[in-house]
N, CA, C and O atoms as a DFTB+ gen file, in Angstrom:
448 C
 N C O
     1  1     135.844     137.304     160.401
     2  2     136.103     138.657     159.954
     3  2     137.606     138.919     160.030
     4  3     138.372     138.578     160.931
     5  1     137.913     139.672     158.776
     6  2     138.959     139.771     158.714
     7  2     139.695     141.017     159.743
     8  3     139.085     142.078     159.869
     9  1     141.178     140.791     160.538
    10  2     141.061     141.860     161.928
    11  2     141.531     143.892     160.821
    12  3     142.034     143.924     159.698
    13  1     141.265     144.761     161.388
    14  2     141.389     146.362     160.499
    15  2     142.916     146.251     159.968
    16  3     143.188     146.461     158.786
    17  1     143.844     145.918     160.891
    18  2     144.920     145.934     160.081
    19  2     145.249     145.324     159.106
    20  3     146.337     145.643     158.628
    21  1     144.346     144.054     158.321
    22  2     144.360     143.101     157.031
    23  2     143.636     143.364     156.278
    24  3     143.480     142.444     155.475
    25  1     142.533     144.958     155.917
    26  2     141.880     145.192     155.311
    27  2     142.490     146.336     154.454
    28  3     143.436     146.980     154.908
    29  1     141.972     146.608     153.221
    30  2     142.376     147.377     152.233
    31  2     140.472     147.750     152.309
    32  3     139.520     146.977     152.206
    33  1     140.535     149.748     152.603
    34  2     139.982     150.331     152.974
    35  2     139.462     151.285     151.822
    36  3     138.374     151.439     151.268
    37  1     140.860     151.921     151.690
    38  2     140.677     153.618     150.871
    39  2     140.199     153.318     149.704
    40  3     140.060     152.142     149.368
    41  1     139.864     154.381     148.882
    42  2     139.407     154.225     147.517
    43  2     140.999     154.414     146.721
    44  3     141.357     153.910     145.657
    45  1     141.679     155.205     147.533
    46  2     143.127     155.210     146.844
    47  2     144.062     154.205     146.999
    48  3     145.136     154.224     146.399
    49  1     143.759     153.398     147.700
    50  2     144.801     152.323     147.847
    51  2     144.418     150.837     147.057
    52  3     145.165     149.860     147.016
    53  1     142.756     150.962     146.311
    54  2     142.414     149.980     145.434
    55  2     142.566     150.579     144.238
    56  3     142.313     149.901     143.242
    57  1     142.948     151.783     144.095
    58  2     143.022     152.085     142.472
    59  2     144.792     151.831     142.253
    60  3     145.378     151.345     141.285
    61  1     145.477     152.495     143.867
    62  2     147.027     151.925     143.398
    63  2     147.535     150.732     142.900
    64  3     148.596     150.505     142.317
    65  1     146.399     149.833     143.293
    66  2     146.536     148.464     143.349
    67  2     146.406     148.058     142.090
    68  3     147.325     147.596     141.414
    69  1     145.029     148.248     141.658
    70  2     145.028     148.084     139.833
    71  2     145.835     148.859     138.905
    72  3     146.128     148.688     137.722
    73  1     146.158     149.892     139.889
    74  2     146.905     150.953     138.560
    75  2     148.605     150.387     138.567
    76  3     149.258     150.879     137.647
    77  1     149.121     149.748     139.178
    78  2     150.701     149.769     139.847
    79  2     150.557     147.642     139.955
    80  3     151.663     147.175     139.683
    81  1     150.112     147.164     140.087
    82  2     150.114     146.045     141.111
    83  2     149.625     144.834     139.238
    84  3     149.118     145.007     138.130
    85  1     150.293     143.644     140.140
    86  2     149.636     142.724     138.601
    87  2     149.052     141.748     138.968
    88  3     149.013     141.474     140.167
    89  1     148.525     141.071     138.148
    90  2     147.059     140.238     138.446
    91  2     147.523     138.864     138.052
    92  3     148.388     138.566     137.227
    93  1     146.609     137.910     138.976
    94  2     146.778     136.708     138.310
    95  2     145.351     135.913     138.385
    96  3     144.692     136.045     139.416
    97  1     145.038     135.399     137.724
    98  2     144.043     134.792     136.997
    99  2     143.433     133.554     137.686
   100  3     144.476     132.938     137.908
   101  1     142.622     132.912     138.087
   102  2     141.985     131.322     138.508
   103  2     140.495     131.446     137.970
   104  3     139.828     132.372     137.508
   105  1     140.287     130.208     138.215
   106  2     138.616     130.074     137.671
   107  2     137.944     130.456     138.086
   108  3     136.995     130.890     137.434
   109  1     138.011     130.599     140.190
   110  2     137.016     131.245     140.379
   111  2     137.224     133.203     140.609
   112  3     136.436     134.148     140.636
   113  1     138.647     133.055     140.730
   114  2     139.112     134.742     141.133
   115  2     140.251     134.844     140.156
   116  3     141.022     134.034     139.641
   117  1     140.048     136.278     140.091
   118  2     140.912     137.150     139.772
   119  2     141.810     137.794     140.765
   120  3     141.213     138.554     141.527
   121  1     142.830     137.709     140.914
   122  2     143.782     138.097     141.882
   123  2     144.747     139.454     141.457
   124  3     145.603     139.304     140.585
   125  1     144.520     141.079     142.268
   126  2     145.385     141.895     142.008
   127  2     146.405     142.546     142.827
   128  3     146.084     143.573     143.424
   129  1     147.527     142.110     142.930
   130  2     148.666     142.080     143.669
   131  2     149.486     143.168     143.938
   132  3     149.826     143.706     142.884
   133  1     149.879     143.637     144.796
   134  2     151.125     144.713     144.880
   135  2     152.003     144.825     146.579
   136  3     151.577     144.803     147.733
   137  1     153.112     144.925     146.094
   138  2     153.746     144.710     147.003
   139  2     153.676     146.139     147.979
   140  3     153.724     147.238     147.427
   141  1     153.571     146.033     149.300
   142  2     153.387     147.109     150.688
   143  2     154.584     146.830     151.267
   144  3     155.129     145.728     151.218
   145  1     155.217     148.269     152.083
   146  2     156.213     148.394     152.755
   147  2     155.595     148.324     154.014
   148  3     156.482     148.464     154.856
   149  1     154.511     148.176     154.541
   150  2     153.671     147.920     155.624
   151  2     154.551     146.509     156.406
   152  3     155.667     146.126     156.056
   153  1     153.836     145.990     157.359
   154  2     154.374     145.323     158.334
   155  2     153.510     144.050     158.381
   156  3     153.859     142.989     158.898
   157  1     152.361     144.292     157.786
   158  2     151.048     143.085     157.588
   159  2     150.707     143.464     155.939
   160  3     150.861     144.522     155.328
   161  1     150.094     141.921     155.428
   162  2     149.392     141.911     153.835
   163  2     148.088     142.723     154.224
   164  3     147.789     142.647     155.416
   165  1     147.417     143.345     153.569
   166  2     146.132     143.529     153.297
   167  2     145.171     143.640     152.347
   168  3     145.362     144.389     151.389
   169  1     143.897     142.846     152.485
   170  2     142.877     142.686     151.460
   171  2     141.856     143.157     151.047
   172  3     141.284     144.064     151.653
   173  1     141.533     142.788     150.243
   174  2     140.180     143.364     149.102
   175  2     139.150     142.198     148.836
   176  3     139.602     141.110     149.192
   177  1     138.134     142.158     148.407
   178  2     137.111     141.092     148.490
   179  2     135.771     142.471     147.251
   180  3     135.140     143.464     147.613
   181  1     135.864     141.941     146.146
   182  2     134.856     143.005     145.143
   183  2     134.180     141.673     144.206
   184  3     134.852     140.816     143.631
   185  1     132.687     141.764     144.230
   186  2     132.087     140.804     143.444
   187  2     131.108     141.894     142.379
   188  3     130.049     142.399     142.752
   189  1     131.559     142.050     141.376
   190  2     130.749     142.687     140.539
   191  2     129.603     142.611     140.398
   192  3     129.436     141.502     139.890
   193  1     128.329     143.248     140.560
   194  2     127.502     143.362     139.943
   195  2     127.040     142.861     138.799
   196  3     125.874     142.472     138.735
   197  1     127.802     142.802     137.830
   198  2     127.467     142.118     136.671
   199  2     127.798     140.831     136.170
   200  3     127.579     140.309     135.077
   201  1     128.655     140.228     137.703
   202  2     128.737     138.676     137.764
   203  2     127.524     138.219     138.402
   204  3     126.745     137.570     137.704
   205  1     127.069     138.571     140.276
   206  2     126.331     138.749     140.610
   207  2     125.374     139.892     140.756
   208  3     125.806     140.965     141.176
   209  1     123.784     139.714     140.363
   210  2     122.846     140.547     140.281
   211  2     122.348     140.605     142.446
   212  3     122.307     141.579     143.198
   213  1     122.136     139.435     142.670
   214  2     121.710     139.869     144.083
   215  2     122.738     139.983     145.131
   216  3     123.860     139.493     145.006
   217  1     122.325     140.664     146.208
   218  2     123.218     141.558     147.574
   219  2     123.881     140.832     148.262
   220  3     124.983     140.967     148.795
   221  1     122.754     139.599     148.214
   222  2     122.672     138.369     149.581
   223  2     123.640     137.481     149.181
   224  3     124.457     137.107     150.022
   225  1     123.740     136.826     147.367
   226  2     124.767     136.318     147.160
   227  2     126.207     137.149     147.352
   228  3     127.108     136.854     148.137
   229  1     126.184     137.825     146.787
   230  2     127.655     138.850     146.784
   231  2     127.725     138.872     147.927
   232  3     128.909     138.557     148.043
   233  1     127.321     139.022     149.055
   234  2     127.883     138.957     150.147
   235  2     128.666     138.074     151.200
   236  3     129.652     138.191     151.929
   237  1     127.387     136.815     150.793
   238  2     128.298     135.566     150.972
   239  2     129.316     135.544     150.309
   240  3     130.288     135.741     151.038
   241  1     129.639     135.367     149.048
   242  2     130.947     135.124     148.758
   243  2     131.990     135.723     149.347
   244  3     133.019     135.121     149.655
   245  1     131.702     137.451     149.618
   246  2     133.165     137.952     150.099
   247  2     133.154     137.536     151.414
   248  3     134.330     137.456     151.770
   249  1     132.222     137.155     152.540
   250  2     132.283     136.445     153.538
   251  2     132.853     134.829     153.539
   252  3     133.329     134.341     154.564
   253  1     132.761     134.184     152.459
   254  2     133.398     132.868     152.606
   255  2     135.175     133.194     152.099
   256  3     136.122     132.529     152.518
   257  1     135.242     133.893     151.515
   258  2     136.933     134.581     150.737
   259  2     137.644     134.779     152.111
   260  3     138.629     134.119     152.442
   261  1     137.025     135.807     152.937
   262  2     137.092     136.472     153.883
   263  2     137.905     135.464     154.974
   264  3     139.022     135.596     155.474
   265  1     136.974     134.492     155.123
   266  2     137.208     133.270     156.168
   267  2     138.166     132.152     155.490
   268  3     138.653     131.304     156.237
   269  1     138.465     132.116     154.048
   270  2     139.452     131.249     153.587
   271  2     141.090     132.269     154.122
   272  3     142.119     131.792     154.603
   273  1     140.794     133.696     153.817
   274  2     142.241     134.254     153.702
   275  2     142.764     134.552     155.296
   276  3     143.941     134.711     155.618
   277  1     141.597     134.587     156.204
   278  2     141.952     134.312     157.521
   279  2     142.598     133.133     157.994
   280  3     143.394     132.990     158.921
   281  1     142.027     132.173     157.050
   282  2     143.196     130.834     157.672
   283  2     144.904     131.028     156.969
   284  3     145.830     130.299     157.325
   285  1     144.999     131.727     156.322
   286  2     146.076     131.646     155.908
   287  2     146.550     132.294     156.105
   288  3     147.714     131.966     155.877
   289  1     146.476     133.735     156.648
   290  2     147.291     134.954     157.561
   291  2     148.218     134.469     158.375
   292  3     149.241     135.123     158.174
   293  1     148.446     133.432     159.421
   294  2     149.780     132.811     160.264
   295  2     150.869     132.821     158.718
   296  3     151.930     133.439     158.630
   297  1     150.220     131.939     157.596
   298  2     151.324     131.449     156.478
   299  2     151.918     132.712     155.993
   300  3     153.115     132.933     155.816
   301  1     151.146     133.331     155.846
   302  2     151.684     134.751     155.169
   303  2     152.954     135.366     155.470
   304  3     153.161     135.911     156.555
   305  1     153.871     135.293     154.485
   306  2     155.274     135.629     154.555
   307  2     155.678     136.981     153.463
   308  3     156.887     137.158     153.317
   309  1     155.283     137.380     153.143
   310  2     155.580     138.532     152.239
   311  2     154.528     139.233     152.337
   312  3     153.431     138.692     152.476
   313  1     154.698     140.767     152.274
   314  2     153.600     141.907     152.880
   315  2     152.993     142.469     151.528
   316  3     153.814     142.833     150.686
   317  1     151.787     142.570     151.259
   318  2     151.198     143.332     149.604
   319  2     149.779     143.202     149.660
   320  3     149.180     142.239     150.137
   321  1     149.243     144.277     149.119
   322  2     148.051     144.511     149.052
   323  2     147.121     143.684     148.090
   324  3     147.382     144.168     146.989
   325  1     146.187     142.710     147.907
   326  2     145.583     142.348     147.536
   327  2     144.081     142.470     147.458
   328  3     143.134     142.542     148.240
   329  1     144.287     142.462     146.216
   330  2     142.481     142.526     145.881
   331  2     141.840     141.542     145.076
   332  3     142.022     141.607     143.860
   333  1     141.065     140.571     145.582
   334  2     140.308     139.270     145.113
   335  2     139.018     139.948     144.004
   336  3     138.049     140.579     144.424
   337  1     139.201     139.738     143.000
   338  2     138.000     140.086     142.166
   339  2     137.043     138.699     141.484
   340  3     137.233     138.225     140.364
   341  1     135.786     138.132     142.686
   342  2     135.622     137.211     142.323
   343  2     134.400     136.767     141.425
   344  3     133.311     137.338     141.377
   345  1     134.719     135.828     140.841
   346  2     133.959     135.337     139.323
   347  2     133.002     134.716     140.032
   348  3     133.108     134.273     141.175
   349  1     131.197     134.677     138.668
   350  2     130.028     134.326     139.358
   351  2     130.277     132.612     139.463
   352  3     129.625     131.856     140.184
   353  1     131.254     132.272     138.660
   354  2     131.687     130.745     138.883
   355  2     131.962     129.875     140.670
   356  3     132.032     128.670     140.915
   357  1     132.058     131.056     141.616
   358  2     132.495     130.622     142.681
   359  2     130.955     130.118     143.762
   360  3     130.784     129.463     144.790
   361  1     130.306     130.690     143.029
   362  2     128.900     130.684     143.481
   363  2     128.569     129.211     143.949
   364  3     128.331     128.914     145.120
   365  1     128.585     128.311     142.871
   366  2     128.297     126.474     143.303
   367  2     129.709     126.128     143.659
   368  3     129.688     124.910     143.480
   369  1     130.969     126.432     144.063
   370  2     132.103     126.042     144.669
   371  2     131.814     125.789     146.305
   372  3     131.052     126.413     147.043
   373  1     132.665     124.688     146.601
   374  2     132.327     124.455     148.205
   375  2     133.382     125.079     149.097
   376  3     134.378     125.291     148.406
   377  1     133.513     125.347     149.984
   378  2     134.410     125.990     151.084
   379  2     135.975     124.991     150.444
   380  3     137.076     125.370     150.046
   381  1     135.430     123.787     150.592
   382  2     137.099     123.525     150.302
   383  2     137.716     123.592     149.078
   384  3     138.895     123.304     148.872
   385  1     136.788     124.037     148.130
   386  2     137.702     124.031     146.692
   387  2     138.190     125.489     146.149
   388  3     139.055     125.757     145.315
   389  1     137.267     126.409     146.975
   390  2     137.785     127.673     147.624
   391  2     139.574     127.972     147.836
   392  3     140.604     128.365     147.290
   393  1     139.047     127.509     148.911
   394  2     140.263     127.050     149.826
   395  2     141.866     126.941     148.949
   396  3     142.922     127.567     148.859
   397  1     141.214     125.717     148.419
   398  2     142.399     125.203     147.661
   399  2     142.884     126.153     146.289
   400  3     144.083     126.431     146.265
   401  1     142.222     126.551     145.405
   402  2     141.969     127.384     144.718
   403  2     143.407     129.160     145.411
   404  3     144.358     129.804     144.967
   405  1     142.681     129.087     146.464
   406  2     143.080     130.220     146.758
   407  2     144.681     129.899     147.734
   408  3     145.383     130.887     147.951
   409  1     145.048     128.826     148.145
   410  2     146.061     128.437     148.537
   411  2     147.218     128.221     147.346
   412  3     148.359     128.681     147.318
   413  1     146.627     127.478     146.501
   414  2     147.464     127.540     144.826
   415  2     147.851     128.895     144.432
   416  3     148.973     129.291     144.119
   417  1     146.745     129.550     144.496
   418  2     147.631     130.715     143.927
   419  2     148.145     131.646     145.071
   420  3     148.724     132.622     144.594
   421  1     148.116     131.642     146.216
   422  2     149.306     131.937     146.803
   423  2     150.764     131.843     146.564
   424  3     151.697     132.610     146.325
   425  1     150.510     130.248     146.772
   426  2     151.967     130.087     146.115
   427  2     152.462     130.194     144.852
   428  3     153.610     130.127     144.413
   429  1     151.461     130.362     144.370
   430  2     152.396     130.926     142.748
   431  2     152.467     132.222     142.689
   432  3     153.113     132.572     141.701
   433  1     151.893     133.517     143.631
   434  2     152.941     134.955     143.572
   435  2     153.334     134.797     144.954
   436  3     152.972     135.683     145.728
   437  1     154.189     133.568     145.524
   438  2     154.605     133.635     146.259
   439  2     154.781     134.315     147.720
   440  3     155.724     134.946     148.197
   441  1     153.440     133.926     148.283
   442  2     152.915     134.848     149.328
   443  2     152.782     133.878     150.736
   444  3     152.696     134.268     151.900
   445  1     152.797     132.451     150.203
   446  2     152.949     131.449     151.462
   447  2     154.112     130.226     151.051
   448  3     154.394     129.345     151.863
């Protein structure tokens, strides 16, 4: 679990995010970015409904996201709000291609 100060909470601070913040694209996520004057990054984890139909899947996924972006919080060098919008493609993905997936695009908006 991710600890309260690395979570993106409000309903206003995920619409600043899409409304202000820019996105970047992977196979299994959608990534929406914005930079915080805060002191820590914090995240978002949203599986649509109309990627996934059941609770139990959607949940796992933002629980396995959850536990990939926790390993990478020490790396984390630049502070911004993120919100993972993830595709029903991630569903047959294994923890490590996750992983990797989501480490790549770190470093390409330059966040580790």
């Amino acid at each position: 679990m991710l600890p309260l100060k690395n979570r993106l909470k409000k309903k206003e601070e995920f619409k600043e995010v899409f409304r202000k913040g820019r996105s970047f694209s992977k196979h299994f996520f959608i990534i929406k970015f914005k930079e915080n004057n805060l002191s820590e990054s914090r995240f978002a984890f949203s599986v649509p409904i109309k990627q996934e139909k059941k609770s139990a899947k959607r949940n796992k996924l933002k629980r396995v996201f959850r536990e990939v972006v926790k390993c990478f919080l020490p790396l984390i060098k630049k502070n911004a709000d993120i919100v993972f919008i993830i595709k029903s493609q991630s569903i047959e993905c294994s923890y490590k291609e996750i992983k990797e997936e989501v480490q790549d695009s770190f470093k390409k908006i330059n966040i580790i």
